[in-house]
C-alpha positions in Angstrom: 170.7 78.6 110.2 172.3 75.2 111.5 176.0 74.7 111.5 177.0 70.8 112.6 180.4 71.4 113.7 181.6 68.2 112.4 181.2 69.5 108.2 182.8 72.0 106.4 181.2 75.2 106.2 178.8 75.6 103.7 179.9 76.7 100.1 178.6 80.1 99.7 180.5 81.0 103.2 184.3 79.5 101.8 183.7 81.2 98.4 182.2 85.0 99.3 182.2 85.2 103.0 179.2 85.4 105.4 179.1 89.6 105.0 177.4 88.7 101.3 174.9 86.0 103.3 173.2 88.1 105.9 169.9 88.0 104.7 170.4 84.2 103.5 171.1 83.1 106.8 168.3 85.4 108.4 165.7 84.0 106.2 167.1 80.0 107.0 166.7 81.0 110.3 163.1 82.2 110.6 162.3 79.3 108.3 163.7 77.0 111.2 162.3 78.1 113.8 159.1 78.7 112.5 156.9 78.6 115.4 158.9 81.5 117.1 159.1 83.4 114.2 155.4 83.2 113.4 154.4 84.3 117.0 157.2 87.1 116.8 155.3 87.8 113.2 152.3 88.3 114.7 153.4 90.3 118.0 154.6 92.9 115.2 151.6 92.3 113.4 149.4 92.9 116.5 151.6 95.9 117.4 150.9 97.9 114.1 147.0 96.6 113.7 146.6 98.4 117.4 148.6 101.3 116.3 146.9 101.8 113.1 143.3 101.2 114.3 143.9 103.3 117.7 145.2 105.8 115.3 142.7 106.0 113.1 139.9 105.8 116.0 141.9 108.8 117.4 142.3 111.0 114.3 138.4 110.2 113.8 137.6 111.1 117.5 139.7 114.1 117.3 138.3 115.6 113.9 134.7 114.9 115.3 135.4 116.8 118.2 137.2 119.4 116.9 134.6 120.4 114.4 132.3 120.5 117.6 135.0 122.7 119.3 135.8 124.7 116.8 132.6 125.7 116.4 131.7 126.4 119.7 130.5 130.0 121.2 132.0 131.0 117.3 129.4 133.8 117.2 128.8 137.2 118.4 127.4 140.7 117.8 128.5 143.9 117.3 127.8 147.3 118.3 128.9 151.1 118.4 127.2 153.0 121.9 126.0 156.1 121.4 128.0 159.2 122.0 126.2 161.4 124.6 127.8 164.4 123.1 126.7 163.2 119.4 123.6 165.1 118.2 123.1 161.8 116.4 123.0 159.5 119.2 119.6 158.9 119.2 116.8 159.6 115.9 113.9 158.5 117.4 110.4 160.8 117.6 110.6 160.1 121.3 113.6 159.5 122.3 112.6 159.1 126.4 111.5 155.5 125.4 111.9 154.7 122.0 115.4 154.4 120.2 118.2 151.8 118.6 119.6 149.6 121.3 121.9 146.4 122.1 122.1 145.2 125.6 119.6 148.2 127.0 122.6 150.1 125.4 121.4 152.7 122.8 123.8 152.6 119.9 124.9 154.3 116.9 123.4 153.8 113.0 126.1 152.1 110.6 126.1 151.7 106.8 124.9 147.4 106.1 127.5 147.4 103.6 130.0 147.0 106.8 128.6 142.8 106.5 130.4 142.5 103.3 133.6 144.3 104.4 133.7 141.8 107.3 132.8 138.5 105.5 136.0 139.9 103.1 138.1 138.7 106.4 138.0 135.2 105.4 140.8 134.6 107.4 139.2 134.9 110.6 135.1 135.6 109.5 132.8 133.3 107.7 129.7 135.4 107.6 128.0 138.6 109.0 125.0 140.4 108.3 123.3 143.7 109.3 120.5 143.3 112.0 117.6 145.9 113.3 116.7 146.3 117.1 114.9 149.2 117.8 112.6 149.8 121.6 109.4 150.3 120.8 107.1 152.2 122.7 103.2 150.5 122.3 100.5 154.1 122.2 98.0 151.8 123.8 99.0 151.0 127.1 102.3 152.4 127.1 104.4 149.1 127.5 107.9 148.7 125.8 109.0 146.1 124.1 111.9 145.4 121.2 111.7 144.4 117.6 114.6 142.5 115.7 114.9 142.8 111.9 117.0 139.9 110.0 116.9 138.4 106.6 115.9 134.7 106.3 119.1 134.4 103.5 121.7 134.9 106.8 120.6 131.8 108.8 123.8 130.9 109.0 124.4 133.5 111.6 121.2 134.7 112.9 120.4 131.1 114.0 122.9 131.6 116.6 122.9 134.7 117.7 119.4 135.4 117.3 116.4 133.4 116.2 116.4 129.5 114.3 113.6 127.6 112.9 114.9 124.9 115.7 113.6 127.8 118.7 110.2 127.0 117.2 107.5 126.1 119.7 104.6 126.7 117.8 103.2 127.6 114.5 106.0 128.6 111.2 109.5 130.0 111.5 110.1 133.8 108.9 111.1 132.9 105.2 112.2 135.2 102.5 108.5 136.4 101.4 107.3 136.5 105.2 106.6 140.2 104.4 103.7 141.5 107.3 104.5 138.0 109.3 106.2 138.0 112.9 107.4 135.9 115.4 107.0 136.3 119.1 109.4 135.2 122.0 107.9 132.8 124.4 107.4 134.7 127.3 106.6 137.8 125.7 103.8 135.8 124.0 102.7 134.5 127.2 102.4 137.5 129.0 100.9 139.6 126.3 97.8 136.7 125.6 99.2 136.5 121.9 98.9 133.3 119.9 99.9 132.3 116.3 97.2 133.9 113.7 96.5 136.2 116.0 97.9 140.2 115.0 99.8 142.7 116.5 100.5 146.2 116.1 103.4 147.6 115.9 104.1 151.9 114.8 100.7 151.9 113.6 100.7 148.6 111.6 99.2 145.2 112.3 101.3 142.0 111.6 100.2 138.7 111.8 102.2 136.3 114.1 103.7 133.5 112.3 105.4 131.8 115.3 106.3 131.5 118.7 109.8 130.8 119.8 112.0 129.9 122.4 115.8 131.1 121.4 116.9 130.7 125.0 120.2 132.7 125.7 121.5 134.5 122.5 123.2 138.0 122.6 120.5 139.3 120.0 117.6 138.3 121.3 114.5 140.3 121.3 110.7 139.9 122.0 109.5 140.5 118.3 111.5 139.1 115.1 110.4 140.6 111.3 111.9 140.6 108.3 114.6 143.0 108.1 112.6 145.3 105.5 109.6 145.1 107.4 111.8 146.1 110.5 113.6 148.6 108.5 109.5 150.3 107.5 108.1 150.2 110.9 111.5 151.9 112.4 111.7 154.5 109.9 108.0 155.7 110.7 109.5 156.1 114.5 112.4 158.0 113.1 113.2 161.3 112.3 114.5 160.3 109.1 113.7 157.2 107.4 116.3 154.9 107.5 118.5 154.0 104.1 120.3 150.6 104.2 121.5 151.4 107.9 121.7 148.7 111.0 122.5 148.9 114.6 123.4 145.5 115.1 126.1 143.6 112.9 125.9 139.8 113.8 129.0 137.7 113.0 130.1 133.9 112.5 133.7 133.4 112.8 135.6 130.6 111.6 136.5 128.8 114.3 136.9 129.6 118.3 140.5 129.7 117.9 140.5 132.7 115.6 137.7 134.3 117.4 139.4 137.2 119.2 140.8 138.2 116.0 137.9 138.0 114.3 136.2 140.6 116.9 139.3 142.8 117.2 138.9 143.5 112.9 134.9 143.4 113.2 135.0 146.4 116.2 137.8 148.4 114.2 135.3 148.1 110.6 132.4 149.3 112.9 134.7 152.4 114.4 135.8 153.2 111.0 131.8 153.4 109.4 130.4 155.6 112.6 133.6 157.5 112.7 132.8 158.4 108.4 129.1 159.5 109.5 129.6 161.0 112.4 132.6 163.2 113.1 132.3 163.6 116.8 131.7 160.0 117.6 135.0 159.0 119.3 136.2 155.1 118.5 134.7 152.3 121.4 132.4 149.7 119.8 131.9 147.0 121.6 131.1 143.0 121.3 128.7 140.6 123.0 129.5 136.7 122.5 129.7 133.0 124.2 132.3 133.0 126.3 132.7 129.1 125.8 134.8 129.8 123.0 137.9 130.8 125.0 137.9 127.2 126.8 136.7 125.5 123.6 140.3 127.0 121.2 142.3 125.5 124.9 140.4 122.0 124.5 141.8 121.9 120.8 145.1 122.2 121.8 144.7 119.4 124.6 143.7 116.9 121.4 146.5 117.6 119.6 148.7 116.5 122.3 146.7 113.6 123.4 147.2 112.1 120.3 150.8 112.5 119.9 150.9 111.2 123.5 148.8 108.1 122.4 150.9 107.6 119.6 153.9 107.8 122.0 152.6 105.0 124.3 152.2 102.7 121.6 155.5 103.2 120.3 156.8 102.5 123.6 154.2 98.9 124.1 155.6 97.7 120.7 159.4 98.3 121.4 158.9 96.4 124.8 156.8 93.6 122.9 159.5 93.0 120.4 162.7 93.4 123.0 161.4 90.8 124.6 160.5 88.3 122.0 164.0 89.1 120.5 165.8 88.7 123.5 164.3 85.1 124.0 165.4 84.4 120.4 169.0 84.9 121.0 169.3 83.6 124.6 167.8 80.1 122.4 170.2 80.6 120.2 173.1 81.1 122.1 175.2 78.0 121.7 174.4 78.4 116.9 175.9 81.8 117.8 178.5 81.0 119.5 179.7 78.2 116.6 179.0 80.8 113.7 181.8 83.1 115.7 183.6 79.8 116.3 184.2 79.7 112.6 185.0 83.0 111.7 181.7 85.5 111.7 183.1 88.7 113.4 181.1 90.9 115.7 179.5 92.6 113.1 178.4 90.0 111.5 176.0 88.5 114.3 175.4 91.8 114.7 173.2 92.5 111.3 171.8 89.2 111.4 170.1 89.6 114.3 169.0 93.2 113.3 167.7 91.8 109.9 166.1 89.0 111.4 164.1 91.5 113.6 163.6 93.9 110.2 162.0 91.0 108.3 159.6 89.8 111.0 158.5 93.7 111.7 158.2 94.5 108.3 156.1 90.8 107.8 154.3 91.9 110.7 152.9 95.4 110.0 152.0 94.6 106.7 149.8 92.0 108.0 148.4 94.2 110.7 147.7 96.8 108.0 145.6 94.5 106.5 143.8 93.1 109.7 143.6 96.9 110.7 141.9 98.0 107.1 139.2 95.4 108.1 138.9 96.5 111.6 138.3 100.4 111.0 135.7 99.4 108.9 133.9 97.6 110.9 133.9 100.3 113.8 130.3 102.4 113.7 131.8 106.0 113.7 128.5 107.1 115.2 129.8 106.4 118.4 132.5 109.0 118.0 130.1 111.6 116.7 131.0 111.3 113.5 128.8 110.0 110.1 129.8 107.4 107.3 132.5 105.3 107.2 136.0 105.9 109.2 138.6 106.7 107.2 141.5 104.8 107.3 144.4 107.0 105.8 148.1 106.4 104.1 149.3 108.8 107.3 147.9 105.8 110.0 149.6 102.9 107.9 152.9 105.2 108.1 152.7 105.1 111.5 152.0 101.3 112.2 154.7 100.5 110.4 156.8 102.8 111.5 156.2 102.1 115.1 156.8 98.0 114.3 159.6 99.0 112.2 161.7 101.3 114.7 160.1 99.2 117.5 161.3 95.9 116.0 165.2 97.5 115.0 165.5 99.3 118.3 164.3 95.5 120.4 166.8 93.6 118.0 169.3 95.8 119.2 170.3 94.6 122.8 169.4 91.6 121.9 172.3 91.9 118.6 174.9 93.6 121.2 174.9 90.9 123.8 174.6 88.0 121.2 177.7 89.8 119.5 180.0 90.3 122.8 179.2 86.6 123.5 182.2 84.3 123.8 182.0 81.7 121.4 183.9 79.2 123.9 181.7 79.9 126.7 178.9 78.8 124.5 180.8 75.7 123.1 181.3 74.2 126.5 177.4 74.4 127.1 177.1 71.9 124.2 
């Protein structure tokens, strides 16, 4: 606003007062210096366009890698060992070399319906299923070698912690009618001379290998894979007693690393409870094999949650410096307008709020046009650099925030700047004229 010292204040100050004129005289003033305004506009504008796109990039970032994390090492198996004292402990015909097993461990039988109790944990389990892995012992030449059973409907988990159509290095992965089809582990393969169409037999039965695969490191792995029915006939004719909706193996996939542990602490306790039911002198100890990336993986989730409140943080901060110093300059220009508005009556708290509202409009101009510059912006950012597919989302929560962060930034600037314009001494600035 100009005040030419030599005329009469204006009309609206002699009839209501300047207290009723704040905004009036804020908006007179931006209007007149328009050239400082409009750079102070879009220092704001660039403050919340930064804040919302670095925001958004971060959320996206974060999500992407958190879905990577949280799925990381999120699957294990279980099993009960074998009681040496249990007359159970092992069913086999000949039991010297033949038997149930996990990790060269021989284990206890347990009712499948244990894979629904689990998947009932939803809290902490996303899906299980029963799995078969029995030592075989081959009549011929006496070798040993293991067999897995699984059903083609639990992918989900077996792909992880046993066998997936992605392990394939040669001929077709097991489906749901694979009934007399196998697959063979690489090096099993290899050293046996085995090929895909070629047969093997297995407890007095040949079966026709589908596949060869490669499944790396997984805590169920075995040298043969079958069908879980065809596992669970071949087995039984090993057996003492033919085998009735019974595993050895339960293989689980938990919901995320971070509730792993509690996933495995329910899954054991389920498993102790079934043995414990059909055997009475089996004492509670079953026991888990997993990834043990999933421990570092849940730590790494917490690290991105506080990266991006730190990030956040930082931005704040860049904005509030931005706009202090912008506002500062403003009022240092405007010293000697300030000092005649308190020449002719405007108290301290009157320079006060028009300083603060001066710095509330050009913030608020500001982030709502670096919303709309940022809404371009995100768009035009390829998420698949981030890991992540489609579009970026650009939500209500990151335009909160820019304008927030102008908003506070832009009151908390105009604040020094409002303090010393209002302690200045209005005849200090008169003689400078």
């Amino acid at each position: 606003m100009v005040i030419n010292p030599l005329e009469p204040p204006p009309e609206f100050m002699l009839e209501t007062g300047p207290m009723s004129d704040i905004l009036t005289c804020a908006v007179r003033e931006l209007a007149r210096r328009r050239l400082r305004a409009l750079a102070t506009i879009l220092g704001y504008g660039l403050a919340a366009g930064v804040a919302i796109v670095a925001w958004s990039v971060l959320v996206c970032s974060r999500n992407t890698q958190n879905r990577i994390l949280a799925n990381t090492g999120t699957h294990f198996m279980a099993w009960v060992p074998a009681a040496l004292n249990c007359g159970k402990q092992n069913p086999a015909l000949d039991p010297m070399h033949e038997g149930f097993l996990a990790n060269t461990i021989p284990t206890m039988l347990f009712d499948t319906a244990v894979a629904g109790q689990a998947v009932a944990q939803r809290d902490c389990i996303r899906a299980a299923a029963p799995y078969l892995l029995f030592r075989f012992k081959e009549p011929a030449d006496g070798h040993l070698f293991t067999v897995g059973g699984f059903d083609p409907q639990d992918i989900q988990v077996v792909g992880d912690t046993c066998c997936a159509k992605a392990d394939l290095v040669a001929g077709n992965f097991l489906e749901t009618d694979s009934t007399g089809l196998i697959l063979l582990e690489q090096g099993y393969a290899q050293g046996r001379g085995l090929r895909v169409g070629q047969t093997m037999t297995i407890a007095s039965r040949d079966y026709t290998v589908a596949g060869i695969v490669n499944p790396g490191v997984r805590p169920a792995k075995a040298d043969v894979y079958m069908l879980f029915r065809d596992a669970e006939q071949a087995i039984s004719r090993r057996l003492q007693t033919p085998l009735r909706d019974q595993a050895n193996v339960l293989l689980v996939h938990t919901v995320s690393s971070v509730t792993h542990d509690a996933a495995i602490a329910q899954t054991l306790k389920l498993l102790d409870a079934a043995v414990i039911e059909s055997c009475g002198c089996y004492n509670s100890g079953s026991v888990s094999t997993s990834y043990a990336c999933y421990k570092p993986a849940a730590q790494v989730l917490g690290m991105n949650e506080g990266t991006l409140k730190l990030a956040v943080l930082i931005l704040g901060l860049g904005a509030l410096v931005f706009a202090a110093k912008s506002q500062m300059a403003a009022v240092i220009e405007r010293r000697r307008d300030i000092g005649i508005l308190k020449a002719i009556g405007w108290t301290n708290r009157h320079v006060l709020l028009q300083v603060l509202t001066e710095a509330a409009l050009q913030s608020v101009m500001g982030s709502a046009l670096g919303c709309l510059v940022a809404l371009v912006c995100v768009h035009l950012i390829p998420v698949g650099v981030l890991g992540g597919t489609g579009a970026m989302p650009i939500s209500r929560a990151a335009c909160l925030v820019g304008v927030l962060v102008t908003l506070i930034g832009g009151l908390g600037a105009g604040s020094l700047p409002a303090f010393r314009a209002a302690r200045q001494n209005p005849a200090d600035a008169l003689r400078r004229l």
